[in-house]
Structures are given as structure tokens and as C-alpha cells.
N, C-alpha and C positions, 0 to 999 in steps of 0.2 A: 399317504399321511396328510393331515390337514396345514395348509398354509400357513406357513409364519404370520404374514400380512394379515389375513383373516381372523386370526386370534386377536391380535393386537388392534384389531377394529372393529370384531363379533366377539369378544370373550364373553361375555353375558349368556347372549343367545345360544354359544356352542355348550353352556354349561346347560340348559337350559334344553335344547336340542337331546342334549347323550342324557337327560334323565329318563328318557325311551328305552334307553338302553339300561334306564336301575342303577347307570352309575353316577356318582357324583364328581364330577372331572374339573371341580372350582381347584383342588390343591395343583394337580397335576398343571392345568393352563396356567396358573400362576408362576408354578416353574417355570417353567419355558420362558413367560414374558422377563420372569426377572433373568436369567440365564442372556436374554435376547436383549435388555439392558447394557446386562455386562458385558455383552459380544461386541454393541455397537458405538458402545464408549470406547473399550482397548481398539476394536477397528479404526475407528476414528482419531485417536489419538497415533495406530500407525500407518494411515493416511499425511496422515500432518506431517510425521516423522519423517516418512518415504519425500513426501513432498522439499522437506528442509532438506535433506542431504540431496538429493537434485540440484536446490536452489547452489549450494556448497558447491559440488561437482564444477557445475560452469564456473562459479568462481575462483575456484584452484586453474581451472584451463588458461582461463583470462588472465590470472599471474604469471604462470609460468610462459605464456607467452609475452607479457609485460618486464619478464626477467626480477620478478619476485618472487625466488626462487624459495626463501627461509619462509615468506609468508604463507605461500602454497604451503608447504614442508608441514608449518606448523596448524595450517588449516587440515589437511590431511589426518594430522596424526585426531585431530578431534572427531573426522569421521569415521574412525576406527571404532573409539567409542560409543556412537550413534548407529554405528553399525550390530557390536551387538546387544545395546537394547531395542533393534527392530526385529534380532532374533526370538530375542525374549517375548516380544511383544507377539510376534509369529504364531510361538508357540502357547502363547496364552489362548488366543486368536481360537485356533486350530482345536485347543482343549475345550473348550466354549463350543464350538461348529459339533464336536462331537456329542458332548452333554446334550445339547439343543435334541441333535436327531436322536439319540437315545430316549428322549423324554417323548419326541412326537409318536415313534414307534410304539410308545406304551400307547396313545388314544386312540379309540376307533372311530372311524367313519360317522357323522353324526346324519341321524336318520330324515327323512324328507319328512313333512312337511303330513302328506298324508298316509305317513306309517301308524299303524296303530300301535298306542302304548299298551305295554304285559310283560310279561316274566319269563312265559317259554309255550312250545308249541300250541297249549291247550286255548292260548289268547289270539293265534292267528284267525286272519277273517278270510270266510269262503266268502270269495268272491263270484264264485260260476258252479256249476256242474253239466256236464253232456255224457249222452248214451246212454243207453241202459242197464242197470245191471241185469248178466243173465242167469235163469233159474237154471240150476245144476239137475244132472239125472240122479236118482238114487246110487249111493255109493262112489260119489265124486270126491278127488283125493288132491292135494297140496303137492303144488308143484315137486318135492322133493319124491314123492312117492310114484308122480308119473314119472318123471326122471329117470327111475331106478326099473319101474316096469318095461318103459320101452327104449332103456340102454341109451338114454340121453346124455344122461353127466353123474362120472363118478364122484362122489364128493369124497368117500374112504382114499381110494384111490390116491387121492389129490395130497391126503395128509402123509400117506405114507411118502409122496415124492417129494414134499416141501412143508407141508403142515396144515391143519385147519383155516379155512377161508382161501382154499388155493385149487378149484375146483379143475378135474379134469372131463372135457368137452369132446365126447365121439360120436361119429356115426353122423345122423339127422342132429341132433343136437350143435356138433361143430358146424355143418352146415344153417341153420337158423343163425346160429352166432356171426357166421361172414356174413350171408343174406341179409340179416339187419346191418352190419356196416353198410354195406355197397347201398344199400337201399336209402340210409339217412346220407350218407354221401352224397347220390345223386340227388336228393332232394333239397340241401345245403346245396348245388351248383345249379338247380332253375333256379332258386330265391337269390342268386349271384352272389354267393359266398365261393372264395376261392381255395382249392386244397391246398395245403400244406403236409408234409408228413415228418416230422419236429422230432427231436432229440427223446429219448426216455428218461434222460439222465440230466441234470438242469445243476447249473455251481449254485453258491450260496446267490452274488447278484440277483440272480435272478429272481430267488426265493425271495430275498428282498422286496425287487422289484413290482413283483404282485400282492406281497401282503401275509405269504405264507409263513413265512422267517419274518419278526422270529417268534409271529402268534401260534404258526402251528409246529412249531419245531419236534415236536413230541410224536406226532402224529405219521410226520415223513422217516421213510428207510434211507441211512443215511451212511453212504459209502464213505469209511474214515478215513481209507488212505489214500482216495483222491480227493474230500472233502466236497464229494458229491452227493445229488439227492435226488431218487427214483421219484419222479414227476406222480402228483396226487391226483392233477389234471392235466390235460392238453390246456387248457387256461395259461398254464404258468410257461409255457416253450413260446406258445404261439404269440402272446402277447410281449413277450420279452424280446420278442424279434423289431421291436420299435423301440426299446430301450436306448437311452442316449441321442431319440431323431428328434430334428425337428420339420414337419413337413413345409412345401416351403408356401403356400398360400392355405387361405379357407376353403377352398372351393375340395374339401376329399369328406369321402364317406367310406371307411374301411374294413372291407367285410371277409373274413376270411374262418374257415374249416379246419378240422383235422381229425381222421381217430388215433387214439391212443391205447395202450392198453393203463390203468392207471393202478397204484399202488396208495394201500391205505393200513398203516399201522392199526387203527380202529381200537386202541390200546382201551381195556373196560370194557368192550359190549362182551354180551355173553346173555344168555336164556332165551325164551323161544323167537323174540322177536328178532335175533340173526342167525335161526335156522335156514337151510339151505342156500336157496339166493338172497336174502335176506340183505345179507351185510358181508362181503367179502375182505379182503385183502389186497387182492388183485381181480382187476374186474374191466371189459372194454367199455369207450364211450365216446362216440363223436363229439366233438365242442363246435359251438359258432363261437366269433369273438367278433364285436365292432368297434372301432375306434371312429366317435364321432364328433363334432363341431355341438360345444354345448347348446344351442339353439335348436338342437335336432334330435340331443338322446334322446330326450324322450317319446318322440316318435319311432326313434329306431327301439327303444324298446316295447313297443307296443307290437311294432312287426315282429318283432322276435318273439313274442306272446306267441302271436296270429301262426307263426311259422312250427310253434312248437304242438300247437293243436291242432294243427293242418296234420301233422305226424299222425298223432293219436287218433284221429279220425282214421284214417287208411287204415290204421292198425286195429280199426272198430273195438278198441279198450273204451267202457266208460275213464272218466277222469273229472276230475275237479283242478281249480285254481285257485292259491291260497295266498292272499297278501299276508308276509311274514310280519309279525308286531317285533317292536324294539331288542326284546327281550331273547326272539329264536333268528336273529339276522346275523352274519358271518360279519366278522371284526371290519372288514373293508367296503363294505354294502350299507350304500344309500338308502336303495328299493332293492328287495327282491320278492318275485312269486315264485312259487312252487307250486308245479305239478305234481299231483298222484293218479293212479291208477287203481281200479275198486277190486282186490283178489278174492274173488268170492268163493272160492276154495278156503281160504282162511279169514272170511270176514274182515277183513281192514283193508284202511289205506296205506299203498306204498310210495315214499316219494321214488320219483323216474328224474326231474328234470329241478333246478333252481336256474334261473334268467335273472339277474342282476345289473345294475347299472350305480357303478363306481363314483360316477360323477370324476373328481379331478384327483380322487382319491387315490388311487395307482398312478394315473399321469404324474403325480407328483414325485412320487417315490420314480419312477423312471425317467424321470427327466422327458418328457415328451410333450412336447411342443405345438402350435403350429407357425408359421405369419400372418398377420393381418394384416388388412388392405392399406394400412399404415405402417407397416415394417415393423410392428412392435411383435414380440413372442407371446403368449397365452396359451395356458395349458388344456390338453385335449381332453373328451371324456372316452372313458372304455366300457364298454358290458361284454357281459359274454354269460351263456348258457349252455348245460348239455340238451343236446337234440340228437340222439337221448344215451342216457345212461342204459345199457344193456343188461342186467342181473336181475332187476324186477318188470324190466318188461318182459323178456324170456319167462317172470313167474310168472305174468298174468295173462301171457298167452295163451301158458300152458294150462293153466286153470280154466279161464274164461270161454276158453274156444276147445274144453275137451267135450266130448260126447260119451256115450256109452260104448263105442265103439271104435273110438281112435281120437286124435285132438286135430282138428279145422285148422290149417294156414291160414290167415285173410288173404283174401284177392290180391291187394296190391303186391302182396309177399310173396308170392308164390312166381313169379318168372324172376325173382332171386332167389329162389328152392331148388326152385326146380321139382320140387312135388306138391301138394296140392292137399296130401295129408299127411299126420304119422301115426301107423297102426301096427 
């Protein structure tokens, strides 16, 4: 969420910033500052408060060691009453702390600087393109169709065990789907990302703590009678593992991995565009995540570009990079790009990958920290990306690299196949 402090010294700007995003956030910031008024007057006045009953305290000691005992007695009885208007004061306090973050919770992230402004997907900017696309044989078929030919993935199946979007994976199929894990794994530990292997199940904190609660509340599967919630990303485990730190100097760069299997209510999609793998439910996907010194995000997210198309190459997929504009950027997102891949089985782009860089935007919400070389605390910045999300690269493998006679591993995949084709 966005800082107290910065509002109250950018409100302009940040109104001004989030009209990227189409919204107008002059009423909303106004709240807050006035709420943040009210907080620092009542604070202050039981500051004062706290302080006079202190000053009281010693002086009732000093009596009653002086053997003024009625005046003590009668000082006493007065701090009673001081006592509970610093309750009251407490709880005004406390009511105000809470309004505050209810109201930051409603703002989103205000966008950089070189976001483009727009409404929704059709205004992002391509920023790149690599590869080819390749020319299909006569009678080349969408991924769901190869699927079903060479006993890759049931998707009936799947509904009859749990329901639509809940694909079951046999055969070469299951195997491709581990093969890409281990594969983007080992590739996250040369770029010296370190593994983690994190909870599936994440409390509300946490959901907090990243931004998903309580923008996406709607979105997550949500266990009521432990008031738990099936993780949307490895994002939200991995990064919450620093929740409440604070590191203890500048000198860190924190780079760490994990796959997941991730859950997605996806409540409203429906027609062609989340046939097959299209748009799941439940779906796997390795995460990078970095926690970095703000002097430095933005280099580390440039490597995590560099790291995410290092991928895509091995995987010989064309793909393009899309700088997301105001309007198609996720509630807690500064910058992000998105990767697609070209399924020329079904003429379009599919997103594989979003790489975003939070800025201090989660740090804040998590309380995280670092020291600086003056002892003072400053908040860290996080990004993180999938590298990669697993359901349309599986399409576009299986599309991209079929032949007339069975569909192409690439190279790098195949000593995690272990075969070389599927026919």
C-alpha cells in the first residue's frame, strides 16, 4: 500500500500518477489525509497525556516518601481519572489506525513513470518480438485436439473428478508437465535463485501481505473453516516468508524460487478463449521472487526480463514482450511486462509470464525492512515473476512443434523427458 508520508507530501502527484490507471483517487487521498489529521492530533494529545501521568507518578512517590501521605492519596485518586481518558484516547487512536489502512487498502499502486497510459489490454505496448513463427503441415490441430489424439490430458475426465478447469495429466503429457518443472528449476538455480518449496494454503496475513486480500478476494478458494486460502501464486507463500523482517544492513539482494501448483477461481471467463489450456483452475508454475535494495530494482528487473526469455529461447517458442499500460496492470504493480507466446495452432497470443516490480508497495503492507548505513529502517522493494507458468506453454509446444507425424521436444527438454518425441 502506498505510504502515509508520501501522500501527505505527493498527494498531487499520486492523484495525478493513478489517472494511468482511469481512476480518480483526489476523494480517496483526501480521506486518508483527513483520517491521518484526526489520528495525529488524538495521538498527540495521548502522548501529552501519557507523559502528564508519568510526570504525576514520580510525584505521588516523592510524597509518599516525604510522608504526604493525604496528598499522594489525593493525587492518586486524580490519576484514575487520567487514566481512563487515555483509554478512551487509546481507543479512538486505534479506530483511526484502522480506518487509515482500510482506506490505503482501497488505492492501488501508482504506476511509473514510463507506463503507458490506456484502459485495457488492446493499449499495451510491444515492446520486442523473437523467433519465428512456424508454418503448420496441412491439417494441424489446437492443442486440445492433439491432447486427446495422443492420450496427453484428459480434460472430461478432469470434470468428472472435480469439475471444469481441473485438467487430468497422463502418460507423456504428465511427464512434459514434471520435465518443465525440473527444467525451469534448474534454470532459476544457475541465475542463483534459491528453492523454496512453500505452503499451498496461505491465512488471510498473508493475503494481505501481497496485495491479494482483499483486491482479489473473490478470485481465491477459500477454506472457511480454517479461514484459509489455496495460494493463486507461489508469489504470495514465498514472499511472505519476510513478512514482519527487517534485514539487518543494505548490502542483500534476495533472490529466491519455488513451484507451485496454483489455484484460480477465474469466476466469469467462459468461451473459446479458455478452451483447453487456455484458462484453468488449477494449473502448475515456477515463481522467481526478488527482494531488492531500491537502487537496484530496476536492474534486477531487467535481469528477470533477460532470465525469462533465456527460458523461451530453449523452449524455441516465438514470443513477444508487452509493456502493460495503466489500465491492464494488477492493483499492486508499478511496472510490469508480459510475456506471450505465438499458438499458431489457434492464431493468437497467449500470456506464459507477468514480471513485475512492486516498488515499496508490498514492502509496506509486510512490514519489511532493511538498515542503512545509519541505523535508520527504509523499506525494501520486491518483484517477482512466473518463470513460467505451465498451461500455455504446454499449448504452444504442443502446437508449435507438431509435425505431421508426431510433435518435436526441443533440445534443451528432452534429457527431462527423457524422450525426444510424442507419436
Amino acid at each position: 500500500m502506498l505510504e502515509i508520508q508520501r501522500i501527505r507530501k505527493d498527494r498531487d502527484a499520486l492523484v495525478e500518477g493513478l489517472k494511468k490507471r482511469n481512476i480518480d483517487a483526489s476523494e480517496l487521498l483526501d480521506q486518508v489525509l483527513e483520517k491521518d489529521g484526526q489520528w495525529r492530533a488524538k495521538k498527540s494529545e495521548m502522548d501529552e497525556l501519557l507523559a502528564n501521568m508519568n510526570q504525576m507518578a514520580k510525584q505521588i512517590g516523592e510524597m509518599f516518601k516525604s510522608g504526604k501521605k493525604d496528598e499522594a492519596e489525593g493525587l492518586r485518586a486524580e490519576t484514575q481519572v487520567l487514566k481512563e481518558k487515555e483509554q478512551s484516547l487509546k481507543s479512538e487512536v486505534n479506530t483511526l489506525e484502522d480506518e487509515i489502512r482500510d482506506l490505503l487498502y482501497q488505492i492501488p499502486n501508482v504506476p511509473k513513470a514510463i507506463v503507458p497510459a490506456g484502459k485495457s489490454e488492446k493499449d499495451n505496448e510491444v515492446v520486442m518480438e523473437e523467433g519465428e513463427i512456424p508454418t503448420l503441415h496441412e491439417g494441424a490441430m489446437p492443442h486440445w485436439d492433439l491432447a486427446s489424439k495422443y492420450d496427453l490430458i484428459d480434460f472430461e475426465l478432469g470434470v468428472k473428478v472435480t469439475g471444469a478447469g481441473f485438467p487430468i495429466y497422463k502418460g507423456k503429457g504428465a511427464k512434459l508437465q514434471r520435465a518443465l518443472i525440473n527444467f525451469f528449476l534448474d534454470e532459476a538455480e544457475k541465475s542463483g535463485y534459491r528453492e523454496f518449496i512453500p505452503p499451498h494454503v496461505v491465512n488471510q496475513a498473508s493475503g494481505y501481505g501481497t496485495g491479494q486480500l482483499p483486491d482479489k478476494e473473490g478470485q481465491m478458494y477459500h477454506i472457511g473453516i480454517d479461514d484459509l486460502y489455496l495460494i493463486p501464486t507461489a508469489e504470495v507463500p514465498l514472499t511472505n516468508i519476510y513478512r514482519d523482517v527487517i534485514l539487518p544492513n543494505e548490502d542483500f539482494s534476495i533472490k529466491i524460487t519455488g513451484y507451485t501448483p496454483c489455484f484460480r477461481r477465474e469466476a466469469g471467463s467462459y468461451g473459446k478463449d479458455v478452451r483447453g489450456l487456455n484458462r484453468l483452475h488449477q494449473f502448475d508454475k515456477v515463481e522467481i521472487v526478488r527482494l531488492e535494495h531500491p537502487d537496484r530494482s530496476q536492474a534486477a528487473h531487467e535481469e528477470m526480463l533477460e532470465h525469462v526469455k533465456n527460458l523461451l529461447n530453449k523452449l524455441e517458442l516465438p514470443y513477444r514482450i508487452l509493456k502493460l499500460c495503466g489500465g491492464d496492470m494488477g492493483f499492486t504493480s508499478a511496472l510490469t511486462y508480459d510475456f506471450e507466446v505465438y499458438s499458431t495452432a489457434q492464431s493468437r497470443w497467449l500470456e506464459v509470464s507477468s514480471v513485475s516490480n512492486f516498488e515499496t508497495f508490498q514492502a509496506n503492507r509486510l512490514k519489511l525492512r532493511f538498515k542503512t548505513a545509519d541505523g535508520k529502517t527504509q523499506l525494501a522493494h520486491t518483484l517477482n515473476g512466473s518463470a513460467l507458468a505451465l498451461p500455455r506453454i504446454v499449448a504452444a509446444l504442443l502446437e508449435n512443434h507438431q509435425t505431421a507425424d508426431g510433435i518435436n521436444i526441443p533440445e534443451a527438454l528432452r534429457p527431462y523427458c527423457g524422450f525426444d518425441k510424442i507419436d
